[in-house]
C-alpha positions in Angstrom: -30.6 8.5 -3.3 -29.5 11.9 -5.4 -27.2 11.0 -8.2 -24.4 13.7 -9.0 -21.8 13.6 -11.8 -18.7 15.0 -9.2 -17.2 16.9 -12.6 -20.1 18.9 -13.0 -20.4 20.0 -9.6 -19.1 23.7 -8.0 -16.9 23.4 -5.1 -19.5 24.4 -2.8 -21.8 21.7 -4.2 -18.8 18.8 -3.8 -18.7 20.3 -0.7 -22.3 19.7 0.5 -22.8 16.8 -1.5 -20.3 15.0 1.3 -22.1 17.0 4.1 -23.2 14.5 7.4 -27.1 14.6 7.8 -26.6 15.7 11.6 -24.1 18.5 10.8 -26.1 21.0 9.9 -28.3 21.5 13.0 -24.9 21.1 15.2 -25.1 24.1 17.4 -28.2 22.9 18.4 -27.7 19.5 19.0 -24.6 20.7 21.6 -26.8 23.4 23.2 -29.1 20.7 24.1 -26.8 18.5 24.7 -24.8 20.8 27.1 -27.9 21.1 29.2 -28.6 17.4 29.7 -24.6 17.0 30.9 -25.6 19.8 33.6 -28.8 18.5 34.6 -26.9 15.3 35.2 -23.6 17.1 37.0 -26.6 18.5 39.4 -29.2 16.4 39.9 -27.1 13.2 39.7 -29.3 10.0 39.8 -32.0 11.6 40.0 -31.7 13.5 36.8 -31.1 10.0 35.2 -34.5 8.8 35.9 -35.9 11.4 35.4 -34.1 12.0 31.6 -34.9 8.4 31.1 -38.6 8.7 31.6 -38.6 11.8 29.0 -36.3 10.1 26.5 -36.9 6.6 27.2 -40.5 6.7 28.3 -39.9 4.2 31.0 -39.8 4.8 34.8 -37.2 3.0 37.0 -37.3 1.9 40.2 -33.6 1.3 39.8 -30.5 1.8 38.0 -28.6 -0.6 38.3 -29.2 -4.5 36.7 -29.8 -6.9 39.3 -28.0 -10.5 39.6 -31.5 -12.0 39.0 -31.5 -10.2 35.5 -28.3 -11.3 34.8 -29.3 -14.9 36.1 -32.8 -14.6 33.9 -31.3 -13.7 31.3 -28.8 -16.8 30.9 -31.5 -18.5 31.0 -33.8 -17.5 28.4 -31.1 -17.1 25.3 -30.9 -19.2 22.4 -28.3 -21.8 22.4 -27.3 -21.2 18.8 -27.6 -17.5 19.0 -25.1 -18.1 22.1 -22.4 -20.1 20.0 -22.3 -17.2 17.5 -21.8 -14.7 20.3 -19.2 -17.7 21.9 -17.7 -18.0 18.2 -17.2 -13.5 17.8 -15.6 -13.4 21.1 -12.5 -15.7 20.0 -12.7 -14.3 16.7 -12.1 -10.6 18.2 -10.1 -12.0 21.1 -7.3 -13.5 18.7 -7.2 -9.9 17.1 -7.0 -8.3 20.2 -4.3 -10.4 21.6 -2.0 -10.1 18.6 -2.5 -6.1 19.1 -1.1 -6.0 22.5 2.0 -3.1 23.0 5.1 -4.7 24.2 7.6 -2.8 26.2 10.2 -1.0 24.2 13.2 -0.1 25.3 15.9 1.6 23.8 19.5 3.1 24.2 20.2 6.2 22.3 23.7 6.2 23.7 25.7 4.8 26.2 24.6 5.3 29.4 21.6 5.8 28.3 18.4 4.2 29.1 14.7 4.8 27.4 11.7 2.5 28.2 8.0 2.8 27.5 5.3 0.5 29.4 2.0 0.2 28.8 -0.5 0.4 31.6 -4.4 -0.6 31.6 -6.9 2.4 32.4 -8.2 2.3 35.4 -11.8 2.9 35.3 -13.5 2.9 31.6 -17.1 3.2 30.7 -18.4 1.5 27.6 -21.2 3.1 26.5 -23.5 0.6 24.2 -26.5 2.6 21.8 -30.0 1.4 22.5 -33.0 2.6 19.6 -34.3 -0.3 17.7 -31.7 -3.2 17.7 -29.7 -4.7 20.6 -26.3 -4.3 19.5 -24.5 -7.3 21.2 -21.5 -7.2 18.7 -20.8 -3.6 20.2 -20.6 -5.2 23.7 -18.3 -7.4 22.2 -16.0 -4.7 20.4 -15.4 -2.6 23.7 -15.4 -5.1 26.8 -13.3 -7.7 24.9 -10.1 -5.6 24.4 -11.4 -4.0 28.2 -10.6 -7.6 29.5 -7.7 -8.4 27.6 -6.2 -4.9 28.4 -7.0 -5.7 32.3 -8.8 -2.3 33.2 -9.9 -3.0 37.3 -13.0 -1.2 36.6 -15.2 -1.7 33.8 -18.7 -0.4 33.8 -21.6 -0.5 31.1 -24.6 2.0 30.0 -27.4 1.2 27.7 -31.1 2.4 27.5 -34.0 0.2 29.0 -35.7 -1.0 26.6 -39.9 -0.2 27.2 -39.9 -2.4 30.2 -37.1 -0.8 32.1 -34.9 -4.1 30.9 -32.0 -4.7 28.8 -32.0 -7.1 26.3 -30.9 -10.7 27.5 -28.5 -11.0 25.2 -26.3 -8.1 26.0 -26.4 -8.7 29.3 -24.7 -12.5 28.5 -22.3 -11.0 26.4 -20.9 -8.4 29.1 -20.9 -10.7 31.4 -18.7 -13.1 29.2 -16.7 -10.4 28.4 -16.3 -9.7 32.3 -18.4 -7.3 32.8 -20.7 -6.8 35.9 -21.8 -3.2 36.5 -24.6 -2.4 34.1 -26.5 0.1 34.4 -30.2 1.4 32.4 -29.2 4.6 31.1 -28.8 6.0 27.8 -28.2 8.8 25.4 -26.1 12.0 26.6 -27.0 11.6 30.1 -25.3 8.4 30.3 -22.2 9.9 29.0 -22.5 12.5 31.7 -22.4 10.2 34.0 -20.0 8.0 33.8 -17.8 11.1 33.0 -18.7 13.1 36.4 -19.7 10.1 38.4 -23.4 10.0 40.6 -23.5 8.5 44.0 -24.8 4.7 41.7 -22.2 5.5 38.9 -18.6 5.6 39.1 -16.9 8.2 37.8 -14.4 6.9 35.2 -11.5 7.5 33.5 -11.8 7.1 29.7 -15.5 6.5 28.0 -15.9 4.1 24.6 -18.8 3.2 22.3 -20.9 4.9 19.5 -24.1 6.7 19.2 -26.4 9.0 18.1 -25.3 12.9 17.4 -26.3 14.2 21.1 -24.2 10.8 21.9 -21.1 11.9 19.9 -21.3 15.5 21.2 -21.9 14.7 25.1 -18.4 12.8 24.5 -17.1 15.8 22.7 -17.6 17.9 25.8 -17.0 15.8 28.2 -13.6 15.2 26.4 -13.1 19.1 26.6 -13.5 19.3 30.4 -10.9 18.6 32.6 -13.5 17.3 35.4 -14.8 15.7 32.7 -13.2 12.2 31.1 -11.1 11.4 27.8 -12.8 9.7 24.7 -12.2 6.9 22.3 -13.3 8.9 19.0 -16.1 10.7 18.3 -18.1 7.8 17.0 -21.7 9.0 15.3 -24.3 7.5 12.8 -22.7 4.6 10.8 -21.9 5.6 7.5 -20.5 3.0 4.5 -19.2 4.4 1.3 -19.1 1.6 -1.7 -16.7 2.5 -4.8 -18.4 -0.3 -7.9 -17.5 -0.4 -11.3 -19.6 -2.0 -13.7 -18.1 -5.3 -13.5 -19.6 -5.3 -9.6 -23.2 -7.0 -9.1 -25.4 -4.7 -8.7 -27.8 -6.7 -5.8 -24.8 -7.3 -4.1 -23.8 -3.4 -3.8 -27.5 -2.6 -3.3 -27.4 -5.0 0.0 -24.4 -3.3 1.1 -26.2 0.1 0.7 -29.1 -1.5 2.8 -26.7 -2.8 5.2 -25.8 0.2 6.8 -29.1 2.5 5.8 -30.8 0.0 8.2 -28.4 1.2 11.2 -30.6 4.0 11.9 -32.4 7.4 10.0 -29.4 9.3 10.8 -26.9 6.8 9.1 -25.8 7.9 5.6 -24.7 5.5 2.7 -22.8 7.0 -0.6 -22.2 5.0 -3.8 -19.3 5.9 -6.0 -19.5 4.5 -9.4 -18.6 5.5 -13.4 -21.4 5.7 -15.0 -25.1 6.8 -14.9 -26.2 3.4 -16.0 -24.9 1.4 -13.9 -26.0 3.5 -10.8 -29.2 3.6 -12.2 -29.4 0.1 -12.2 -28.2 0.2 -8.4 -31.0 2.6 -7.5 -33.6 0.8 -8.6 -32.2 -2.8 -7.2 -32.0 -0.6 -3.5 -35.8 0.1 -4.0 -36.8 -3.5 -4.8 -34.9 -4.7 -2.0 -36.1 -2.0 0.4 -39.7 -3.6 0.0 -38.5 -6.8 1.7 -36.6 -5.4 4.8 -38.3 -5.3 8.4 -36.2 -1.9 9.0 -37.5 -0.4 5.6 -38.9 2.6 6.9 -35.7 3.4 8.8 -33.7 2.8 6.0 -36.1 5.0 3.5 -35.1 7.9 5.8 -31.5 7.2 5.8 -31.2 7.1 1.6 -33.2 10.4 1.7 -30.0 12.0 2.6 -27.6 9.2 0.7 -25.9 9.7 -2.6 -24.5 8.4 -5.3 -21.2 10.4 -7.2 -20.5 9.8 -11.0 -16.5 9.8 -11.1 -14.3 9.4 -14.1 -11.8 6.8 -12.3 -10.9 4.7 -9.7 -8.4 7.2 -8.9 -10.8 10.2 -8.5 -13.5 8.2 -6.3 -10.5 7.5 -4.0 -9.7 11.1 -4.1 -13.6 12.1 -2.9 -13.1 8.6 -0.5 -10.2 10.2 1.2 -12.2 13.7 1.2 -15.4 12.6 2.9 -12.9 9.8 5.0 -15.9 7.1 5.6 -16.3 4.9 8.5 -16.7 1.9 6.0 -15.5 1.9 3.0 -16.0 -1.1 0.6 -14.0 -2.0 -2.8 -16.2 -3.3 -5.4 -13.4 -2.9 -8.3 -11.8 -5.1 -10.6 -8.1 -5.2 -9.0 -9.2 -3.8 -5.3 -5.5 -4.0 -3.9 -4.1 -2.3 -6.6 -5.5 0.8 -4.8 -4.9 0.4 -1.4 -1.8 2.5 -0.9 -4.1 5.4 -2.3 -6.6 5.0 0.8 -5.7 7.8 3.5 -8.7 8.3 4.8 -11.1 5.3 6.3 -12.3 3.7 9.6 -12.2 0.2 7.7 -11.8 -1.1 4.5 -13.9 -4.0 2.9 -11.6 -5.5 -0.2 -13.4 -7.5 -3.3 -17.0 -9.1 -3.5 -16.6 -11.3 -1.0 -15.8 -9.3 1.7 -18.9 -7.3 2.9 -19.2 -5.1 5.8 -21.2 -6.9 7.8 -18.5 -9.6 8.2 -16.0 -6.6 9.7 -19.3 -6.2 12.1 -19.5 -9.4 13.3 -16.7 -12.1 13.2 -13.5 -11.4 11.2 -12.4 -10.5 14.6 -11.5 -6.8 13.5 -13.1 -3.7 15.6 -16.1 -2.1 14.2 -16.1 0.9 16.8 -14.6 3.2 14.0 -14.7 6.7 13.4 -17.5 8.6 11.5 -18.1 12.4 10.8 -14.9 12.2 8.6 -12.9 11.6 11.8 -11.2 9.2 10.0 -8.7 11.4 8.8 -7.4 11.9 12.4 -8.7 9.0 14.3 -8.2 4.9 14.1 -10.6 2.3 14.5 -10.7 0.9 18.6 -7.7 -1.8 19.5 -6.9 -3.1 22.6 -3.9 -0.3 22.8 -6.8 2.6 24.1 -7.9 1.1 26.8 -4.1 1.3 27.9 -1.8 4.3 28.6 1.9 4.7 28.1 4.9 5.7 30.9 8.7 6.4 30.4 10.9 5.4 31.8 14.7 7.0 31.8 17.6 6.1 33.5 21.3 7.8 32.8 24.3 7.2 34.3 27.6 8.6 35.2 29.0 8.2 31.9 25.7 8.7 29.7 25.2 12.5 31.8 28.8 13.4 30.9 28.1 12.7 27.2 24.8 14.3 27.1 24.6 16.9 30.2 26.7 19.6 28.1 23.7 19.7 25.3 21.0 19.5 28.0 22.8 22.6 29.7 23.5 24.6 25.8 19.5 24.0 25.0 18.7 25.6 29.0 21.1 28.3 28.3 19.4 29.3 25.0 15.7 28.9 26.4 16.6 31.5 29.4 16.0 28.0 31.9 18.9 29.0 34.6 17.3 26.1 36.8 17.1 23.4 34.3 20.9 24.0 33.6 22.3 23.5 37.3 19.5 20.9 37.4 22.6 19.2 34.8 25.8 21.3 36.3 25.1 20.5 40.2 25.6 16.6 39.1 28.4 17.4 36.5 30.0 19.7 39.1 30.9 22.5 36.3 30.5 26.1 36.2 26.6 26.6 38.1 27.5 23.5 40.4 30.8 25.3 41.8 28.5 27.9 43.9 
C-alpha cells in the first residue's frame, strides 16, 4: 500500500491519492459497456448466450433455472451453513420491518387535506455479482426488503458459474426470500435486460445489486434512458476506509484491510492513521497475513492501488473521510462516538474494535448494498423504503379553497398561467368564473 503524509501533499496529489482504481479508464469502460446494452436491446436472448459464452465461457442450453435445480439444490446444502443463512434473514428482516414508511397525513389548514402512501414497485430485478465467491448475503440484502415491501414481480440475475449452474446456496436463499425467477446471466448484459426486457426476461421497473465497473455503468445508462429502468445507487467495487490511532491493534486493522481487499482486484482499501510508525507496523502485519489467505492473489492486486494517509487528527482524517465518502468506513479511535456528528459522508459506519465490517455484511441485520465511487455523498445505503414509491394524495373543501384559492390564483397571475387561475376562479365563482 503507498503511504502519504496528506500535509505534504499538492492538491492535485490529495486529489489522486483518493482517485477509484476504475475511474480512470471510465470512457472506456462505458463505450463498451454501451455496446453490450445494444447488442442485448437487439439480439435479445440470443445476445445473452451468446455474451455469456464470451464473458462467462460457458454455453447454455437455457436461461432460465429449472425447478429440478432449485429442488437439487435444497438438497445438497449444509445444514449448519443453512441456519446461518436462516439466522441473517431474521436478523435483516427485523431491520427491515422497523424501516417500513407509514402513511402521513397532514392538514396545513382547515379544509385542508395532505397524504402520502407508499406503494411497492411493481416489477424489480435484483441483480447478484458472480466472479469468485457466491455472495448469498447479497441475495439476502435485496430480496428480503423485496418481500417485505411486497413487489408482485421479483426476478434474479447472476452468472453461471463454469457449468452453466448457480451456486446451491443462492438459489435456497432466493427462494426463502421468495424468489422464483432466476435466471444465468451476468455482467452488463444482465442489466440490459432486465432493463429492456427479452422474450425469457421481464422487463422491470427498478434494478438493485452491486458489481463490477461495466456493472455500475450499464445501471448508469440504463438509469439515463427513459425505455430504460431506474436504479438503486450506483454500487461498484467495495471499498472500506479504517481511521486507527495508535492505541488500535494493529492485526486487527490489518484484517479489516484484508477484509475487503479480498472482495475483488478492483476493490480499494485506505488506512488513515497519525503516524508513520504505527502504519508501518500495519503494512507489514497486512503482508504477513496476506500469506495465509486463499484469496491472496486477489487481494495483492487490490492493495496495489490502496493507501494509507498520515493525518495530524482525528478531525482532519474525518475531513479526507467525508472527501473520498467510503462505502465502509470503520472507527478504530479512542472515543469513536465522540466523532460521529462529524461523519457526512459514508455508506456505513463501523464504531470501536469490536465492530468490524464483516458483521454489517452478514448479520447485524443492517444493508450492506451501499454506495461506492464516493456516491455516498448523495446516496444512502438500500432499506426496504426503495423498493417502494410514494403518491399524494389532496383533498380541499369548500372552506379550505376559499382560504387558499385567492393565493393559488395571485401565484397563476404572476407566472402568466391564465388557465391555472380559472382552474381556482370557475369553483370560487370570482372574476374569470363570471364569463
Amino acid at each position: 500500500m503507498k503511504m502519504a503524509n496528506w500535509n505534504l501533499l499538492a492538491e492535485i496529489e490529495k486529489h489522486d491519492i483518493l482517485l477509484r482504481p476504475q475511474l480512470a479508464d471510465q470512457k472506456n469502460i462505458r463505450d463498451q459497456t454501451q455496446s453490450i446494452i445494444n447488442q442485448v436491446r437487439s439480439d435479445g436472448d440470443h445476445a445473452l448466450v451468446a455474451l455469456t459464452k464470451k464473458y462467462d465461457f460457458v454455453n447454455l442450453n437455457a436461461l432460465a433455472v429449472t425447478s429440478d435445480e432449485f429442488a437439487t439444490a435444497a438438497k445438497n446444502i449444509d445444514s449448519n451453513i443453512f441456519q446461518a443463512i436462516q439466522f441473517a434473514k431474521t436478523q435483516i428482516e427485523k431491520n427491515q420491518i422497523s424501516q417500513l414508511p407509514a402513511i402521513q397525513t397532514t392538514t396545513p389548514c382547515s379544509g385542508v387535506f395532505c397524504e402520502r402512501q407508499p406503494r411497492p414497485i411493481e416489477r424489480v430485478g435484483l441483480y447478484i455479482p458472480g466472479g469468485s465467491a457466491p455472495l448469498v448475503s447479497t441475495v439476502l440484502m435485496l430480496a428480503i426488503p423485496a418481500k417485505i415491501a411486497k413487489c408482485p414481480l421479483k426476478i434474479l440475475c447472476t452468472p453461471p458459474n463454469a457449468k452453466g449452474e448457480i451456486n446451491p446456496y443462492i438459489l435456497v436463499a432466493a427462494k426463502l426470500c421468495g424468489v422464483e425467477k432466476i435466471f444465468k446471466v451476468g455482467g452488463a448484459q444482465a442489466i440490459a435486460a432486465m432493463a429492456y426486457g427479452t422474450k425469457l426476461i421481464p422487463k422491470v421497473d427498478k434494478i438493485f445489486g452491486p458489481g463490477n465497473a461495466w456493472v455500475t455503468q450499464a445501471k448508469i445508462l440504463v438509469s439515463e434512458d427513459a425505455a430504460g429502468a431506474s436504479i438503486d445507487m450506483p454500487a461498484g467495487p467495495s471499498e472500506l476506509m479504517v481511521i486507527a490511532d495508535d492505541l488500535a491493534d494493529s492485526n486487527i486493522v490489518a484484517s479489516d484491510l484484508l477484509s475487503q481487499a479480498e472482495h475483488s482486484a478492483d476493490s480499494q482499501v485506505m488506512l488513515i492513521t497519525f503516524s508513520e510508525k504505527f502504519a508501518n507496523t500495519v503494512q507489514q502485519t497486512v503482508m504477513k497475513q496476506l500469506e495465509k489467505l486463499p484469496r491472496s492473489s486477489i487481494a495483492k492486486k487490490s492493495l496495489s492501488h490502496s493507501r494509507m494517509i498520515i493525518a495530524n487528527d482525528v478531525e482532519q482524517a474525518i475531513l479526507i473521510a467525508n472527501s473520498y465518502a467510503p462505502e465502509h468506513l470503520i472507527l478504530q479511535i479512542e472515543n469513536s462516538e465522540k466523532y460521529i456528528a462529524l461523519i457526512q459522508n459514508a455508506g456505513a459506519v463501523f464504531i470501536g474494535p469490536w465492530t468490524p465490517e464483516t458483521v454489517g455484511d452478514y448479520v447485524t441485520g443492517s444493508n450492506h448494498v451501499l454506495p461506492t465511487y464516493g456516491f455516498a455523498k448523495s446516496y444512502s445505503g438500500l432499506s426496504v423504503s426503495d423498493f417502494m414509491k410514494y403518491i399524494s394524495f389532496q383533498k380541499v373543501t369548500q372552506e379550505g379553497l376559499e382560504k387558499i384559492g385567492p393565493y393559488a390564483e395571485k401565484l397563476a397571475e404572476i407566472e402568466g398561467l391564465q388557465a391555472h387561475k380559472r382552474a381556482v376562479s370557475f369553483r370560487l365563482k370570482s372574476e374569470a368564473g363570471d364569463e
